[in-house]
C-alpha positions as CSV (number, residue, x, y, z in Angstrom):
1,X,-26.2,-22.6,-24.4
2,X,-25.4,-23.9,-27.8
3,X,-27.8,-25.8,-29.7
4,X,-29.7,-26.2,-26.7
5,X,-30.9,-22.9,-27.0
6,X,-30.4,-20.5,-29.3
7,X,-31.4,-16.4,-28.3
8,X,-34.0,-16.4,-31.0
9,X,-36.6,-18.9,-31.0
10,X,-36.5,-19.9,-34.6
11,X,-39.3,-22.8,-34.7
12,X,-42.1,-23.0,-31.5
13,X,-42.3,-26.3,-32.3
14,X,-45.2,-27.0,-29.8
15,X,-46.8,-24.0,-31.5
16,X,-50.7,-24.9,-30.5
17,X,-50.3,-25.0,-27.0
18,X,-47.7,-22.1,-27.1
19,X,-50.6,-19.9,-28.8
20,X,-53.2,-20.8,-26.3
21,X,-51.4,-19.5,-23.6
22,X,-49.2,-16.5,-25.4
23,X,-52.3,-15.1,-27.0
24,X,-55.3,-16.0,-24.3
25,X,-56.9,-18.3,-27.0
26,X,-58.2,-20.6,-23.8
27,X,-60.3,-17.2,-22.3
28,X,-61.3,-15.0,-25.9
29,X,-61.0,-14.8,-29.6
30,X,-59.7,-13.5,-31.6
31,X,-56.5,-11.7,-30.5
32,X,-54.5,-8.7,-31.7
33,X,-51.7,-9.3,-33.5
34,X,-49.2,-6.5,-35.8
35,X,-46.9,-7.5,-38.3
36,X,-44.2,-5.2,-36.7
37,X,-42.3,-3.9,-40.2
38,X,-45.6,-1.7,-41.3
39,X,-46.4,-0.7,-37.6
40,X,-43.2,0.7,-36.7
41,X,-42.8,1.8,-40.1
42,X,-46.0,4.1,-39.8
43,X,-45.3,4.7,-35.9
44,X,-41.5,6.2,-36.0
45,X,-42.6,8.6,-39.2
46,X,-39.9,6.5,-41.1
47,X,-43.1,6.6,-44.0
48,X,-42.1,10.9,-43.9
49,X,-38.7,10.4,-45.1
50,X,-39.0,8.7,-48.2
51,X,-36.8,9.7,-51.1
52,X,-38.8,7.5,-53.9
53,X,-42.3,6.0,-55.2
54,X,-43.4,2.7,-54.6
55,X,-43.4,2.6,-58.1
56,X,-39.4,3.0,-58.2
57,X,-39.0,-1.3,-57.7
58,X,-41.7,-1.9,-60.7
59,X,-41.7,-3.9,-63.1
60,X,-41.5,-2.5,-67.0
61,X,-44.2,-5.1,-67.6
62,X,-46.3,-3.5,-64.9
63,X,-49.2,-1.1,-65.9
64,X,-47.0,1.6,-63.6
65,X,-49.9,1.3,-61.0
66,X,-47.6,2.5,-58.4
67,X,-46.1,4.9,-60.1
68,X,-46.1,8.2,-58.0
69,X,-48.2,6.4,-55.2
70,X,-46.4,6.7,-51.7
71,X,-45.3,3.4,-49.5
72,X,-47.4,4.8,-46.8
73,X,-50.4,4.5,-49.2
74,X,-49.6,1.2,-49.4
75,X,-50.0,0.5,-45.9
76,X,-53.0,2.1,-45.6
77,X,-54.5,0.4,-48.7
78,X,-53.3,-3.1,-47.1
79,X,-54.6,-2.0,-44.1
80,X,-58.2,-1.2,-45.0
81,X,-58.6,-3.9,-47.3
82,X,-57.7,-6.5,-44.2
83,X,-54.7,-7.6,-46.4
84,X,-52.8,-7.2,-42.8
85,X,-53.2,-6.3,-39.3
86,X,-52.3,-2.4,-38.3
87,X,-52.5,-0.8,-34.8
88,X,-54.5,1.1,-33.3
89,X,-57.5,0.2,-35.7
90,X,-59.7,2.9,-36.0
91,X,-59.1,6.9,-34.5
92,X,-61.9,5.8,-31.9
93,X,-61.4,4.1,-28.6
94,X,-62.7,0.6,-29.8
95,X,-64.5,0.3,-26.4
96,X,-66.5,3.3,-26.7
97,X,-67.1,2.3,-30.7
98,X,-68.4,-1.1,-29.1
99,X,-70.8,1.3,-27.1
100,X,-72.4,3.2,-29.7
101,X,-72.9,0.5,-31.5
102,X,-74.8,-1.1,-28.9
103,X,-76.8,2.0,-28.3
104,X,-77.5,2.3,-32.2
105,X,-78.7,-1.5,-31.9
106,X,-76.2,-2.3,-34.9
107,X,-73.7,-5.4,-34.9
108,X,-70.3,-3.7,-34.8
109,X,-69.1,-4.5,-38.7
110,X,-72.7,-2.2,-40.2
111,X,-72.3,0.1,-37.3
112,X,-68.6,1.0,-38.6
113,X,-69.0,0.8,-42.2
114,X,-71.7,3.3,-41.8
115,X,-69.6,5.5,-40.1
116,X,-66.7,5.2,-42.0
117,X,-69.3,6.0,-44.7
118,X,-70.3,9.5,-42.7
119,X,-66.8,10.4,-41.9
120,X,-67.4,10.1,-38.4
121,X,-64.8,7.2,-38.0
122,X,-61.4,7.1,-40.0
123,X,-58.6,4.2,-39.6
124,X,-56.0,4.8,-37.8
125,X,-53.4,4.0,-40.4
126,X,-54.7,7.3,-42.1
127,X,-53.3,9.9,-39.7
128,X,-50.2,8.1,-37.3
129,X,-49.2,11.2,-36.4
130,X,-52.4,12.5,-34.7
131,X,-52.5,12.6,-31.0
132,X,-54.8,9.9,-30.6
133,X,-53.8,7.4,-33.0
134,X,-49.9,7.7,-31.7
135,X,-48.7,5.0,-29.4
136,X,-48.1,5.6,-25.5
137,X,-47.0,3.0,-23.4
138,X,-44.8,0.2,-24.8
139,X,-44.0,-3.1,-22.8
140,X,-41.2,-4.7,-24.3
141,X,-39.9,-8.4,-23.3
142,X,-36.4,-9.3,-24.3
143,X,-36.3,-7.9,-27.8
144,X,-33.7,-6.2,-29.7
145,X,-35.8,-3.1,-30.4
146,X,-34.0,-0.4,-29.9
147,X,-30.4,-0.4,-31.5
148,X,-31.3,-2.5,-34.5
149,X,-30.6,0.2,-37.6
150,X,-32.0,-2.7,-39.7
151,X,-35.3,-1.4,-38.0
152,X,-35.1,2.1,-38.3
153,X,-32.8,2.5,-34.8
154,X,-32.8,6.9,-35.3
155,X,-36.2,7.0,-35.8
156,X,-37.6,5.2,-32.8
157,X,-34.7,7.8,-30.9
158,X,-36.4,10.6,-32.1
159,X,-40.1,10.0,-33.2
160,X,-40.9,7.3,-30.7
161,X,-38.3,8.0,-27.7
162,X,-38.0,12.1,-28.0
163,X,-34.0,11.6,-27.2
164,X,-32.8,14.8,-27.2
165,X,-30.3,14.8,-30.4
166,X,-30.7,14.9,-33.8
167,X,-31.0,11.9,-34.5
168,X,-32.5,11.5,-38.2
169,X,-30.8,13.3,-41.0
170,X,-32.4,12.6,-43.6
171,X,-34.7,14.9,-45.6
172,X,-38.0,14.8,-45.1
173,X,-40.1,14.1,-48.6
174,X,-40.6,16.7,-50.6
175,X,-44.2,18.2,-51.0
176,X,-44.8,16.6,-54.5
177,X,-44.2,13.2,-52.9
178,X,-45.9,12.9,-49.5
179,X,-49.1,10.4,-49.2
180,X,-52.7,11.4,-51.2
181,X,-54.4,9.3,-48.4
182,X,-52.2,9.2,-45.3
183,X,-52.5,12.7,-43.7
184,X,-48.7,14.7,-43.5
185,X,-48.6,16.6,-40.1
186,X,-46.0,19.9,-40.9
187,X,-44.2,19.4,-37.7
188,X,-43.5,15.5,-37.3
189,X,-44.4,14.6,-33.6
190,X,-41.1,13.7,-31.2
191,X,-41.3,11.5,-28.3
192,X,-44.5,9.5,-28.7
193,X,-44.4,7.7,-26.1
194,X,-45.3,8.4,-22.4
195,X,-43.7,5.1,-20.9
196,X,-41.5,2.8,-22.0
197,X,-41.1,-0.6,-19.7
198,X,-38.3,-3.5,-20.7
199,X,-38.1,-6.8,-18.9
200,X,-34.7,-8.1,-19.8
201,X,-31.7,-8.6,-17.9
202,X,-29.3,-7.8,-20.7
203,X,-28.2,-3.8,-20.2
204,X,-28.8,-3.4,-24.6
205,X,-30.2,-0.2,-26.1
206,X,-33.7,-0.9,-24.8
207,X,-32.9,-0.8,-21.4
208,X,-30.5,2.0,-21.3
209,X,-33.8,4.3,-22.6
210,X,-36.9,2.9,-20.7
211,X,-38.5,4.6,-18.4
212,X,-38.5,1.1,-16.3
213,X,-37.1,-1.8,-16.4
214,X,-37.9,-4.9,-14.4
215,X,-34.9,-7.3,-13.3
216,X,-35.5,-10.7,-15.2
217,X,-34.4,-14.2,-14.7
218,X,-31.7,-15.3,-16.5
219,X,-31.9,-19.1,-18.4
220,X,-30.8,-20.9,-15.4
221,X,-32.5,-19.2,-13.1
222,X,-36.2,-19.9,-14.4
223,X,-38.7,-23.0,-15.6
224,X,-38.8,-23.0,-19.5
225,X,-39.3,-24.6,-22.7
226,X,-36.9,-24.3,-25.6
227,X,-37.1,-25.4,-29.6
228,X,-35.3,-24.6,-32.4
229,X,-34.8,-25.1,-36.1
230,X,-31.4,-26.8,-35.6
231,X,-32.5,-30.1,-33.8
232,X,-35.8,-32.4,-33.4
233,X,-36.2,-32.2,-29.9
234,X,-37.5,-29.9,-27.2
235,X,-35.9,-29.1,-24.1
236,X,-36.4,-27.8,-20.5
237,X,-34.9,-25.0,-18.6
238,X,-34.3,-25.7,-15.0
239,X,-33.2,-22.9,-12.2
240,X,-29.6,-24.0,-11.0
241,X,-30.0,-20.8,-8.8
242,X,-32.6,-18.8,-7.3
243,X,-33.3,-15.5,-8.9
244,X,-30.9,-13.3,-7.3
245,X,-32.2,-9.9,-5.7
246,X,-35.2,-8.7,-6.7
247,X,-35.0,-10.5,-10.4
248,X,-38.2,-12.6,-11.3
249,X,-38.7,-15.0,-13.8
250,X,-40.8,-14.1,-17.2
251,X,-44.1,-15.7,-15.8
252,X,-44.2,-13.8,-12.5
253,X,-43.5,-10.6,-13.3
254,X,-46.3,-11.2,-15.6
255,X,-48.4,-12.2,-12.9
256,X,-47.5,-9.0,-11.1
257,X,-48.6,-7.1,-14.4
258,X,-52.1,-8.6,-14.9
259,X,-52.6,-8.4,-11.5
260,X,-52.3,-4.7,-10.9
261,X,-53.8,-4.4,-14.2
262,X,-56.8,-6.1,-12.5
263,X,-56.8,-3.9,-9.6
264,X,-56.6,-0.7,-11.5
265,X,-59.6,-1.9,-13.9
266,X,-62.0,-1.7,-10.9
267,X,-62.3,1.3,-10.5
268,X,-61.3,2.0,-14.2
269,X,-62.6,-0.3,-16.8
270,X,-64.5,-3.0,-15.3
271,X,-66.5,-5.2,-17.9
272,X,-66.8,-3.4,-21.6
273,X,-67.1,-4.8,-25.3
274,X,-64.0,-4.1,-26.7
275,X,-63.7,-4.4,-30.9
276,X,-61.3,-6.3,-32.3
277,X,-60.5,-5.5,-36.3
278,X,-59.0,-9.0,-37.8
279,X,-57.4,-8.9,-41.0
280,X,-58.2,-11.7,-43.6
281,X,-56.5,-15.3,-42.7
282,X,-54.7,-18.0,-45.1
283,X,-55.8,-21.4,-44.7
284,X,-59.8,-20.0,-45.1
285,X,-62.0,-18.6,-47.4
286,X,-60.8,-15.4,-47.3
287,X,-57.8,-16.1,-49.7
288,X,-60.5,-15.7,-52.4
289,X,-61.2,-12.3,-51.5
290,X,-59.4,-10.9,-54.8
291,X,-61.1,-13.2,-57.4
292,X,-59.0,-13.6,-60.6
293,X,-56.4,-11.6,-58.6
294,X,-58.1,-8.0,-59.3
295,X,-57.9,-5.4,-56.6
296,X,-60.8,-3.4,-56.0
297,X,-60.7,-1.0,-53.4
298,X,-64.0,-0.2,-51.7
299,X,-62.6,3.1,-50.9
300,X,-62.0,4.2,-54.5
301,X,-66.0,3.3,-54.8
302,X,-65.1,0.1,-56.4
303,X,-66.8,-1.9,-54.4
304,X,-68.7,-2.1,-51.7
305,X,-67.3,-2.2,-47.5
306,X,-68.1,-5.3,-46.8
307,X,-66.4,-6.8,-43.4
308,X,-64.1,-9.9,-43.9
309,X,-64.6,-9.8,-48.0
310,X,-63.3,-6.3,-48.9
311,X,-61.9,-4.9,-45.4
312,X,-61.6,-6.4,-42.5
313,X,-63.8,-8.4,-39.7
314,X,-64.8,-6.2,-37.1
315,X,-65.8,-8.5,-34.0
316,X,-67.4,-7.6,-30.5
317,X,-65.3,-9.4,-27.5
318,X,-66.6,-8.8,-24.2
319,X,-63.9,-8.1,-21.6
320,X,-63.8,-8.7,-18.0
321,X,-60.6,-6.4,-17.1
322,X,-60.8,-7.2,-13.2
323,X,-60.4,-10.4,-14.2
324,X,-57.3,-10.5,-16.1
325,X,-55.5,-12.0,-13.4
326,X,-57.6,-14.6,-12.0
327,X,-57.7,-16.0,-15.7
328,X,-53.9,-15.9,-16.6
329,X,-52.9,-18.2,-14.0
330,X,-55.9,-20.8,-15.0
331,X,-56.3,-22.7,-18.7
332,X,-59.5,-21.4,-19.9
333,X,-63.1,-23.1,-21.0
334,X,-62.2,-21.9,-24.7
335,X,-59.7,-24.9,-25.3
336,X,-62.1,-27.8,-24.5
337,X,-65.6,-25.8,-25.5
338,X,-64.3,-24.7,-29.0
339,X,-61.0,-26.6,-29.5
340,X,-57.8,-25.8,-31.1
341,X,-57.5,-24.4,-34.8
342,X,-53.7,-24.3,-36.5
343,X,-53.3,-23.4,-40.3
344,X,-57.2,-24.3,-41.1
345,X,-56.9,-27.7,-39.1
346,X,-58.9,-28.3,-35.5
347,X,-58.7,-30.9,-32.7
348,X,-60.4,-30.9,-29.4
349,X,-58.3,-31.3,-26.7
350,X,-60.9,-32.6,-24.2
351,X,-59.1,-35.2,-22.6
352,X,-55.6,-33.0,-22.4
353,X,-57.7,-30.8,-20.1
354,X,-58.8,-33.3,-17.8
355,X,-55.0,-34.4,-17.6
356,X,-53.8,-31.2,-16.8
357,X,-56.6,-30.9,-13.5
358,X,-54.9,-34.2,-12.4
359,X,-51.6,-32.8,-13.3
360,X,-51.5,-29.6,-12.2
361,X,-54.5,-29.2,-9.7
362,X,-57.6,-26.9,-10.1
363,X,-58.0,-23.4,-9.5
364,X,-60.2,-22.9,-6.3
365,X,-61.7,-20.0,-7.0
366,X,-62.4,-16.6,-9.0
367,X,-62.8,-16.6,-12.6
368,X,-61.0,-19.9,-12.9
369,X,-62.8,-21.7,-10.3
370,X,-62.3,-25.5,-11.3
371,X,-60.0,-25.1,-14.1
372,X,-56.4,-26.3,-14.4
373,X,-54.2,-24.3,-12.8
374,X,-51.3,-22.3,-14.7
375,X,-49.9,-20.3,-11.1
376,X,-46.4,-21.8,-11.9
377,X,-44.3,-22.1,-14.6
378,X,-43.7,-25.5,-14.5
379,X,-47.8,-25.7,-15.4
380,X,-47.7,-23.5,-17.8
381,X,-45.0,-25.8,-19.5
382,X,-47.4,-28.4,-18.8
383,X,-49.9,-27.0,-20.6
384,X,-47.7,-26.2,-23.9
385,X,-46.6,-29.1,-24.2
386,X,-49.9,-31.3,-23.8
387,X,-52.5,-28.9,-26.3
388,X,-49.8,-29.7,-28.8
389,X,-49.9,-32.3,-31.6
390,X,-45.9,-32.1,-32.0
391,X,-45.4,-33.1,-27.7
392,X,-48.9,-35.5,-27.7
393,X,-49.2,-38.0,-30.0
394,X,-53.3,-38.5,-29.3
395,X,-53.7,-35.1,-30.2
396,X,-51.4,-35.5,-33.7
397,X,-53.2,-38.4,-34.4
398,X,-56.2,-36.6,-34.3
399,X,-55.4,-33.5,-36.2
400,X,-54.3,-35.7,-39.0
401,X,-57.6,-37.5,-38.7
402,X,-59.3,-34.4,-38.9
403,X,-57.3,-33.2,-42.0
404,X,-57.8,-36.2,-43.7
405,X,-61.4,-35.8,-43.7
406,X,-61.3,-32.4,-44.9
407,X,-59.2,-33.9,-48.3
408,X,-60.3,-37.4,-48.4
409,X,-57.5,-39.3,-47.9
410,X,-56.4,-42.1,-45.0
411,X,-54.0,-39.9,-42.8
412,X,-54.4,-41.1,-39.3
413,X,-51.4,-43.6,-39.5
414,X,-48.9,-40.7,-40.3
415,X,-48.2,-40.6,-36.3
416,X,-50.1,-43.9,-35.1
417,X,-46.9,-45.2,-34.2
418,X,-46.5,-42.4,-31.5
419,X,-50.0,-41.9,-30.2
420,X,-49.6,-43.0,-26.5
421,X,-46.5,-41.2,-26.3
422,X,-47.1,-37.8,-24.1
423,X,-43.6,-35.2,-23.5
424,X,-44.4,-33.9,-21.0
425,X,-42.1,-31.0,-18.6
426,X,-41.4,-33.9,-16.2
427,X,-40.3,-36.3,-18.9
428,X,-37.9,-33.9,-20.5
429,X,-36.2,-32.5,-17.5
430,X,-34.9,-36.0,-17.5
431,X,-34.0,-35.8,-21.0
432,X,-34.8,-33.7,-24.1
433,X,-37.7,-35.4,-26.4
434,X,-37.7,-36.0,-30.4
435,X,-40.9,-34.3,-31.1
436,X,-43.6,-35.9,-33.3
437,X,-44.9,-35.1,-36.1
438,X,-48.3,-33.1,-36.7
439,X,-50.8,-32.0,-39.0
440,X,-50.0,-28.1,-38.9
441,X,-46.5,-28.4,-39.9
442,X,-46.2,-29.4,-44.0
443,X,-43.1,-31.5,-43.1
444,X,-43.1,-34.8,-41.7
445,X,-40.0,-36.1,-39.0
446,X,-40.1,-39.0,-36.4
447,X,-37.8,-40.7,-34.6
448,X,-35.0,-41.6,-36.8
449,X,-36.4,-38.6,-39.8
450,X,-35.6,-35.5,-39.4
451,X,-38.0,-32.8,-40.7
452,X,-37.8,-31.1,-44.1
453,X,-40.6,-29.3,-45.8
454,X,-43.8,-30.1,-47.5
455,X,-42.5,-34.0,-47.1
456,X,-46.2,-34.7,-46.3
457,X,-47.6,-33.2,-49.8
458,X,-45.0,-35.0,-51.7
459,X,-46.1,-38.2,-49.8
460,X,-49.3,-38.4,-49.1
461,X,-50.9,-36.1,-51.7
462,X,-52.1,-33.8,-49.3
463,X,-53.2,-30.6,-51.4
464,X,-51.0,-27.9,-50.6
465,X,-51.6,-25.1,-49.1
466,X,-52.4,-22.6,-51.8
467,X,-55.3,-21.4,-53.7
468,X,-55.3,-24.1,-56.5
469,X,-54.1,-26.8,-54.0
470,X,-51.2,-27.5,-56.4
471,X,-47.4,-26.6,-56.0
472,X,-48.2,-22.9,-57.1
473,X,-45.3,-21.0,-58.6
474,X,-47.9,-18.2,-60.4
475,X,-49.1,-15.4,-58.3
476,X,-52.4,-14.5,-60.2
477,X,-52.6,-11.1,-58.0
478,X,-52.3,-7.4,-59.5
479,X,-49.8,-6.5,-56.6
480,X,-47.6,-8.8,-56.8
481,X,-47.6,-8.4,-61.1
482,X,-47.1,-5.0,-61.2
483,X,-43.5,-5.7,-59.5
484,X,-42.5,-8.3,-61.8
485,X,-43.5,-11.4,-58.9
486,X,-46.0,-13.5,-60.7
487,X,-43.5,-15.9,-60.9
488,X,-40.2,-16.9,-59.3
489,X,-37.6,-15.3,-61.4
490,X,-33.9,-14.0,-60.7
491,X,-33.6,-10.7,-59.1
492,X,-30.7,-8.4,-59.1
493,X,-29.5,-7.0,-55.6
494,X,-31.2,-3.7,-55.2
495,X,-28.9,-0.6,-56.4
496,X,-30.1,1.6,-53.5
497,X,-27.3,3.8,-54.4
498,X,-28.6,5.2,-57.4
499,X,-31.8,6.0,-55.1
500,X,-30.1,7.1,-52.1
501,X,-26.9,8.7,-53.1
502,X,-24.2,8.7,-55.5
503,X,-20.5,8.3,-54.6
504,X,-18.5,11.9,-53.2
505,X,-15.6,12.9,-53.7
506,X,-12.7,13.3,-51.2
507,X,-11.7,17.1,-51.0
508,X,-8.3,15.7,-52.0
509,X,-10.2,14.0,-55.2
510,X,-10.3,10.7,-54.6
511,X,-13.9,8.9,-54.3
512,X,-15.1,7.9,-51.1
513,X,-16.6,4.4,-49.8
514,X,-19.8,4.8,-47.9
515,X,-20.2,1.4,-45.8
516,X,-23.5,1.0,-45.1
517,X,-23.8,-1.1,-41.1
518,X,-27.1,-2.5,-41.2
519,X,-28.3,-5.9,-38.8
520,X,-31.7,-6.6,-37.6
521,X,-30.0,-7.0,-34.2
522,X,-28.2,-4.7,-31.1
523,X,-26.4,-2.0,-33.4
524,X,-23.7,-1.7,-30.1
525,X,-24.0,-5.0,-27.7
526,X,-23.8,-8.6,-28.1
527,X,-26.4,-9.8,-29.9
């Protein structure tokens, strides 16, 4: 408890080992990943209930670009422009798209462009409400999704969830207002969802409406790895107890997942090409896709589709489902063959791997045959903590190397002092580490410095990470100028009441106060 772990990992501190593992970066690239707001956004139909324009927030400088344009619009715009990640990508199964491709003997970016051009194929984000672009099974670990009115928490009850009440009241937007690209469905779908599995042993407002819920492993009942904003080191979690019952720690019931998963794709799935649509990333090129900050918008005609410049990359990733399972519990050839790439910086973790065989032993066979092994959680710790610069000083030595090639400076020495030092899950079970510091965080912190911030811009002259290079406090972009955020100026606290609702009156004439609960977290447990 306490600062030793806080309920919401703040900082993954060993952040380039953490995303190997989390996101299967050691087996294929590149992985899916949603910036929740706009996906639950479009997914619980909050996007139907608007009572104002995106053009309500503008700024009177602004050409009134978004005046009379709906939020949802926006979405979709961001969406098909590869500004940001939306789910499901396109109204297609991306494994049958991968297909046709295949057969039309076209990469996968032409073949879609060209049927986006025919109509054919349409992106998801366009229609949320149709039957095959809604969501259907959910997995959620230990989150505070359901009960949070910061997220929406009537919505999900009703639109996602189908709970029998009436949950919203608000009314829906009237005709006048609703989308000019994102389709409006008269009846708004109810209970998307087919199943809904939780893994968490807290009884909180996801629980109470899944479907299932598997019994989890408290913090002292598991192997684990904690960091946090609020101190420099890292720390362990050790089981005092066994798991009671029929509880299982995070990593196992995973196991258990990705192996049935496995099983069922035998006879299911087997090997296919799956597509995966990848928005724009900072830290690259692609930053430079709006030059002099002007939007165009391919589909408006004012430019041409062009994947990863004007929408987003669509790439082929060929996916062995059977052996989802045999390659979770093993550290794939991915790490050592194309290395490890953090906020536009790359090391290759060669020797790390040949560590870890030692370490942790070799798989003996199946799709990891040779490779080190991640069956226990204690090795998967082991892992984490030895891909990352911040728990390995060879490997922060070397990123900085590698950075300080890219921008001409002398950078090595920034961690020399620590680059024998290894944390690894042995070391800190016997005591929590200081971590060290490395080239994809902008702040520097050591032994006796704790971290703060862009300290290694400041200090070294390292360019920032921004467009010019430079500190950059101008937002050349017409988004961000239509609402008055070009640069960083005092803003008022949003009057939502004058958009909302104005102030009743008591039948007794005196006003009422509406007190307005809102927290990102449980709306009725403890967190």
């Amino acid at each position: 408890g306490g600062w030793a772990h806080y309920v919401g990992q703040e900082k993954v501190r060993p952040i380039a080992g953490f995303s190997q593992v989390a996101f299967g970066l050691d087996w294929t690239r590149p992985p899916r990943h949603q910036a929740s707001t706009s996906y639950w956004y479009m997914n619980t139909c909050q996007w139907r209930y608007e009572a104002f324009d995106a053009g309500v927030f503008g700024s009177p400088l602004g050409r009134g670009a978004f005046e009379g344009m709906h939020l949802a619009d926006c979405v979709a715009q961001a969406a098909r422009m590869g500004w940001m990640p939306q789910y499901p990508s396109l109204n297609r199964n991306p494994l049958d798209i991968a297909d046709d491709a295949a057969q039309a003997g076209m990469d996968v970016g032409s073949f879609i462009v060209q049927e986006l051009r025919e109509g054919r194929i349409d992106f998801a984000v366009n229609d949320p409400d149709a039957p095959e672009n809604q969501p259907r099974v959910l997995d959620v670990w230990r989150a505070n999704l359901i009960g949070g009115s910061a997220k929406g928490h009537e919505y999900f009850l009703q639109h996602l969830l189908g709970v029998p009440t009436s949950a919203v009241r608000n009314e829906e937007t009237p005709v006048e207002n609703r989308p000019e690209n994102v389709r409006w469905h008269d009846e708004a779908p109810t209970g998307k969802l087919d199943l809904l599995l939780t893994l968490d042993f807290r009884m909180n407002g996801t629980t109470l409406h899944s479907d299932i819920v598997l019994p989890a492993a408290t913090w002292y009942e598991k192997h684990d790895i904690s960091s946090t904003d609020m101190h420099p080191f890292v720390h362990p979690f050790n089981p005092a107890i066994a798991s009671p019952w029929e509880a299982r720690s995070d990593w196992e019931s995973f196991k258990s997942l990705a192996d049935e998963f496995s099983r069922l794709a035998e006879k299911h799935l087997g090997t296919r090409s799956d597509v995966v649509m990848a928005p724009l990333q900072h830290d690259t090129a692609d930053e430079l896709a709006q030059p002099m900050g002007h939007v165009k918008d391919w589909l408006n005609g004012e430019c041409d589709p062009i994947p990863g410049v004007t929408m987003p990359r669509f790439v082929a990733v060929e996916r062995d489902f059977t052996k989802v399972g045999e390659r979770m519990v093993s550290l794939g050839p991915l790490v050592d063959k194309l290395g490890e790439t953090w906020k536009g910086v790359t090391w290759m973790p060669d020797l790390e791997v040949d560590e870890l065989r030692h370490l942790n032993g070799v798989v003996a066979e199946g799709a990891g045959a040779g490779r080190p092994s991640m069956l226990w959680a204690d090795q998967v710790c082991e892992a984490i903590l030895a891909l990352s610069g911040t728990t390995n000083g060879r490997l922060a030595v070397q990123g900085f190397e590698t950075l300080g090639v890219r921008v001409g400076k002398d950078l090595a020495h920034i961690s020399a002092d620590r680059s024998e030092e290894r944390i690894t899950f042995q070391s800190i079970q016997t005591e929590p580490r200081k971590v060290i510091a490395s080239a994809e965080w902008s702040g520097l912190e050591g032994r006796e410095r704790r971290y703060s911030p862009f300290t290694s811009m400041v200090e070294y002259d390292i360019p920032w990470r921004t467009l010019t290079g430079r500190q950059q406090f101008y937002v050349d972009h017409e988004w961000m100028l239509e609402y008055g955020e070009g640069l960083a100026t005092y803003r008022p606290p949003v009057n939502l009441m004058r958009h909302i609702d104005d102030p009743q009156l008591h039948e007794e004439g005196r006003p009422e106060v509406v007190l307005r609960y809102l927290t990102p977290h449980s709306k009725w447990s403890i967190h």
